[in-house]
C-alpha positions as CSV (number, residue, x, y, z in Angstrom):
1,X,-10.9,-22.7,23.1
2,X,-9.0,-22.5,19.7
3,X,-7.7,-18.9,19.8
4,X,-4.4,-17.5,17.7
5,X,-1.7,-15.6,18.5
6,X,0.1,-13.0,16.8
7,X,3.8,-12.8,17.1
8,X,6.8,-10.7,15.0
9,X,8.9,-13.0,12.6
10,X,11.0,-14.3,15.6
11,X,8.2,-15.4,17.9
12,X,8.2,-13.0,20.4
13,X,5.6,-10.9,21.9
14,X,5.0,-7.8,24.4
15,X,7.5,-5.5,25.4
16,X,9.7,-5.5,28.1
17,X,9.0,-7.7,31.0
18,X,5.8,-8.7,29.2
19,X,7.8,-10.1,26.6
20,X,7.3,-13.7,25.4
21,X,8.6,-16.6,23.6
22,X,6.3,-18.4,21.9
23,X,6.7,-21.8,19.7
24,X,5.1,-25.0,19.1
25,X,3.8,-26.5,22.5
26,X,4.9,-24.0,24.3
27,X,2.6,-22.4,27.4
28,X,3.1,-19.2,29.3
29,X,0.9,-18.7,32.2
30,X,0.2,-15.4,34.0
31,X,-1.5,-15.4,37.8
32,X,-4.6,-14.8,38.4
33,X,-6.2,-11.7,39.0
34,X,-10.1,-10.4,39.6
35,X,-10.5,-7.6,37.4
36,X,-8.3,-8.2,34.5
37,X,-8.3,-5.5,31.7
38,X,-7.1,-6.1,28.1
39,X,-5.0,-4.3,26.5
40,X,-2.6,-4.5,29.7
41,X,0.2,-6.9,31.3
42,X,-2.9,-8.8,33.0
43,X,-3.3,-11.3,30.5
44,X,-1.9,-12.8,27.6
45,X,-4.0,-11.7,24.2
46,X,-5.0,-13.3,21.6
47,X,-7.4,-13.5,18.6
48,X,-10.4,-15.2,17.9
49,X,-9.9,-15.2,14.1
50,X,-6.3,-15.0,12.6
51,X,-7.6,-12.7,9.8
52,X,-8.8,-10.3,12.1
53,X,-5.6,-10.8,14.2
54,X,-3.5,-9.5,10.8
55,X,-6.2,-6.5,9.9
56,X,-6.2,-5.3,13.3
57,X,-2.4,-5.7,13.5
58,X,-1.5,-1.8,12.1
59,X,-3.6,-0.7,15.2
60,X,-2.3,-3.2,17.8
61,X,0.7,-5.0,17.8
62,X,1.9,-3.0,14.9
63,X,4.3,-5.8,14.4
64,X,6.4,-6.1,11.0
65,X,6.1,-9.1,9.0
66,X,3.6,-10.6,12.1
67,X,2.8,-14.6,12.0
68,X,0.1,-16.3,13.5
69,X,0.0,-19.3,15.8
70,X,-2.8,-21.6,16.2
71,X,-3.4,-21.8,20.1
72,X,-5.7,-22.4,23.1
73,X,-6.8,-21.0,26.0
74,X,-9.9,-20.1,28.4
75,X,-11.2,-16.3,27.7
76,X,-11.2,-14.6,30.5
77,X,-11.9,-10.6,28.7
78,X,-12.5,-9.6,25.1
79,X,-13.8,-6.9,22.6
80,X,-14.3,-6.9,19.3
81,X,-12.2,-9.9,18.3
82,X,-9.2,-9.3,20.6
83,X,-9.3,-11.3,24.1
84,X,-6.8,-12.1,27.2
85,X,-6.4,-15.0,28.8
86,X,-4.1,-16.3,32.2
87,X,-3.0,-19.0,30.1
88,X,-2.3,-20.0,26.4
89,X,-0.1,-22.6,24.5
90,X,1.1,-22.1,21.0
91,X,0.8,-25.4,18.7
92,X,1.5,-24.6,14.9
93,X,2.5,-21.6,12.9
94,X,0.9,-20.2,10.3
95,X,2.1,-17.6,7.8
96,X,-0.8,-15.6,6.4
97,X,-0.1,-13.0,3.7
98,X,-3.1,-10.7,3.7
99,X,-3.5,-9.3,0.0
100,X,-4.1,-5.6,0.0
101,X,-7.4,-5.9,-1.5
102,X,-8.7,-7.8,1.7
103,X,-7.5,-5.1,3.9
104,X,-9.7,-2.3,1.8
105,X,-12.2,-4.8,1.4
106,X,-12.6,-5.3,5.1
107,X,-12.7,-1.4,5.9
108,X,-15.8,-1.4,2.6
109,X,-17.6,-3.9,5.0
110,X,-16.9,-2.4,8.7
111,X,-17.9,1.4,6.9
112,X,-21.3,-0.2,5.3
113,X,-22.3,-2.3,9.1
114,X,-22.2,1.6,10.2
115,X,-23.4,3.9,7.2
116,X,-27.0,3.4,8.7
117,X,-25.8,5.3,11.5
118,X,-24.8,8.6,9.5
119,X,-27.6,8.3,7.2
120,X,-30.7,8.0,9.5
121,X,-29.3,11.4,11.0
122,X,-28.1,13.2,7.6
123,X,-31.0,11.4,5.1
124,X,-30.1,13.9,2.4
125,X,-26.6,13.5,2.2
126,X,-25.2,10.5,0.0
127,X,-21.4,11.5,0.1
128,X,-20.5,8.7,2.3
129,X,-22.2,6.1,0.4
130,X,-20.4,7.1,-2.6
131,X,-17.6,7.0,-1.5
132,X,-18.2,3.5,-0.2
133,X,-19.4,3.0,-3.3
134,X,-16.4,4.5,-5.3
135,X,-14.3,2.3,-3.0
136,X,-16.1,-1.1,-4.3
137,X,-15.4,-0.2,-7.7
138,X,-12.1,0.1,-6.9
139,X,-11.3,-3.1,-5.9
140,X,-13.1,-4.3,-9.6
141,X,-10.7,-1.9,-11.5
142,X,-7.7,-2.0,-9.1
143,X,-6.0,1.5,-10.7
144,X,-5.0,4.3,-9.6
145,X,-7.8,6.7,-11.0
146,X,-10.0,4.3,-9.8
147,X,-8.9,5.2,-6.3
148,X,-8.5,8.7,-6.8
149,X,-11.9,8.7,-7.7
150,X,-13.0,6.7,-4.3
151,X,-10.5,9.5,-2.6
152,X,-12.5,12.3,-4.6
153,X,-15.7,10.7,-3.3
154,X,-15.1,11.3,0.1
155,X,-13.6,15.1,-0.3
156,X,-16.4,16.7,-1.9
157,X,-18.4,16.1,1.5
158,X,-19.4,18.6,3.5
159,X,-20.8,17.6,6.9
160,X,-17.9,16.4,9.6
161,X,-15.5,18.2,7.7
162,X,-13.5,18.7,10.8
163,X,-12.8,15.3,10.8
164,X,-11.7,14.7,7.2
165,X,-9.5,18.0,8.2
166,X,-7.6,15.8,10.7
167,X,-7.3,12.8,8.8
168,X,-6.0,15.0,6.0
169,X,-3.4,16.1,8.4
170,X,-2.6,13.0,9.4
171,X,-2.1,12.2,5.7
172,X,0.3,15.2,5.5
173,X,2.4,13.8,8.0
174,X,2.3,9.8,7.2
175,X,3.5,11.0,3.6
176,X,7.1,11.9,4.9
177,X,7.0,8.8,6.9
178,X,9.2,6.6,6.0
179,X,8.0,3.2,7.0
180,X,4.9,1.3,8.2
181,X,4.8,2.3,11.9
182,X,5.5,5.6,10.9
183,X,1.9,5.1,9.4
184,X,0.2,3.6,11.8
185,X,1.3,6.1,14.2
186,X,-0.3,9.3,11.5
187,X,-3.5,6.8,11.7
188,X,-3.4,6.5,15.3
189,X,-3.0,10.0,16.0
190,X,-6.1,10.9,13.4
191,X,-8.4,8.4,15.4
192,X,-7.8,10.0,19.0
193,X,-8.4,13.7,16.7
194,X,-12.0,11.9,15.9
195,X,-13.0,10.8,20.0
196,X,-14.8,13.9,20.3
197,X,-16.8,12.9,17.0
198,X,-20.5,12.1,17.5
199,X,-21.9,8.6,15.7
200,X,-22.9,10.1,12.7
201,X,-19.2,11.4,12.5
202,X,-17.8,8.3,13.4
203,X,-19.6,6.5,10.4
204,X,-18.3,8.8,7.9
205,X,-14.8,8.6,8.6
206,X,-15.0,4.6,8.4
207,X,-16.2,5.4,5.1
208,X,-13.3,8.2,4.8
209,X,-10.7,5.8,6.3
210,X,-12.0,2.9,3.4
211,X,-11.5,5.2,0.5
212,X,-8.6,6.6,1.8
213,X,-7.3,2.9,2.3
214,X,-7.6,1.9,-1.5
215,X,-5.9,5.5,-2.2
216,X,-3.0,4.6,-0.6
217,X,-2.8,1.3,-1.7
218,X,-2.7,2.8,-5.1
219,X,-0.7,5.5,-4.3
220,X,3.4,4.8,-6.5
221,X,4.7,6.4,-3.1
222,X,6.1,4.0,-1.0
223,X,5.2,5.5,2.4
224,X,1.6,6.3,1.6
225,X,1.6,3.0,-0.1
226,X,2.7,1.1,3.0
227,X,-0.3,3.4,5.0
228,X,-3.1,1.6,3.4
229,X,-3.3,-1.6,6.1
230,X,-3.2,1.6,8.9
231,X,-6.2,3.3,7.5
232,X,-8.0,-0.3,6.8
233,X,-7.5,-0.8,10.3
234,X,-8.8,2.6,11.3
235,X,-12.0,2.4,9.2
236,X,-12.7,-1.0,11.4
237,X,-11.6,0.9,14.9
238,X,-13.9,3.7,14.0
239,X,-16.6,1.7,12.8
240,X,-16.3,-0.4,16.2
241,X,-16.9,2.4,18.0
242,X,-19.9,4.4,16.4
243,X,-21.3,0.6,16.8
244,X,-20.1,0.2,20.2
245,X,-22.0,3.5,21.2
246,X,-25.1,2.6,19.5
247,X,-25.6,-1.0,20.9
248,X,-25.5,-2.4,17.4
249,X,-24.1,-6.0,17.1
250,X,-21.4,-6.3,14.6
251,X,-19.3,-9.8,14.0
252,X,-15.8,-8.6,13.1
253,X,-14.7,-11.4,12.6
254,X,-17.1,-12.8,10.0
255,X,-16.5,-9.8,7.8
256,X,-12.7,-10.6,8.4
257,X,-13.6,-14.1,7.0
258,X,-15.6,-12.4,4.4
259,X,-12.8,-10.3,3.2
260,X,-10.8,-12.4,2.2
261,X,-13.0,-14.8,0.2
């Protein structure tokens, strides 16, 4: 099956001894096991669509200035996107630069395939949706009160306020970060805060994580500017979830796709 790979700028992979060279026609092969689990040394992982490889990079990989390789291999396990496989061979690379917009247009998408969630449990309360809202008219008018306004959205809600509490906190720290990773880890560290969250919760931060996305990417300040890919990626995590726990179907990757276009 056509699959891609994502590697740093000098083709490698993993850490450690899971670390791999990768190149055109070149295989690596792991053995064989039963019950293989992603996210793990027993298999080699992959991506079903290289856009959704590079969104879901922040919260991955977190690999500077990743590529992507057009590959192949038999799934054995997958979620969301992301599978593993005992074998895969690398054919041709492709450098994809991922505009910013696509990135907050993705977390727009993931936060609306859950809004239903929060709404059908608070009816009265439209914060969410205009902040999802505030967020789309951001990325018509690309300036920075334009994404205050989506970040202003969000704020004046009330319900799960714990929850923007720790992604403001998270905020707090990323802001004397001083590079990407740095970021990521603020983001990462705001989405294990939200694991006690109900669904409802869940949905509102992918909204929170959206606006909060196209505030940062806004932002003149390079480390909270650099932080807007992390909390793309986090509004698509958190959406995953609240989805994941509510049986409802969502296609990543086609809203990858549709990011983009």
């Amino acid at each position: 099956m056509k699959l891609y790979k994502l590697t740093r700028k000098n083709n490698t992979s993993g850490e450690g001894k899971s670390s791999l060279k990768w190149g055109t026609n070149i295989t690596h092969k792991l053995k064989s096991i039963d019950t293989p689990k992603l996210c793990s040394s027993d298999v080699i992982h992959a991506y079903k669509n290289k856009y959704l490889a590079l969104f879901l990079n922040p919260i991955h990989a977190s690999y500077k200035s990743p590529i992507v390789w057009e590959a192949e291999g038999e799934i054995i396990v997958g979620d969301w996107g992301k599978v593993g496989v005992f074998e895969l061979t690398t054919f041709k690379k492709r450098e994809i630069n991922i505009p910013k917009k696509a990135r907050i247009h993705f977390a727009v998408l993931c936060a609306k395939q859950v809004l239903p969630i929060f709404e059908k449990k608070y009816p009265k309360n439209n914060r969410p949706r205009k902040a999802i809202e505030a967020v789309e008219k951001y990325l018509k008018d690309s300036t920075y009160a334009a994404a205050h306004a989506a970040y202003n959205a969000y704020s004046a809600a009330n319900d799960a306020y714990a929850a923007y509490k720790a992604a403001h906190a998270a905020y707090n720290a990323y802001s004397a970060a001083n590079d990407a990773y740095a970021a990521y880890k603020a983001a990462h560290a705001a989405s294990a805060a939200y694991k006690a969250a109900n669904d409802a919760n869940a949905a509102y931060k992918a909204a929170y994580a959206a606006a909060y996305a196209a505030y940062s990417a806004a932002n003149d300040d390079k480390a909270a500017s650099a932080a807007y890919a992390a909390y793309a990626a986090s509004a698509a995590y958190t959406a995953y979830n609240a989805a994941a726990r509510t049986d409802m179907g969502i296609n990543f990757a086609t809203l990858a796709d549709k990011a983009v276009k």
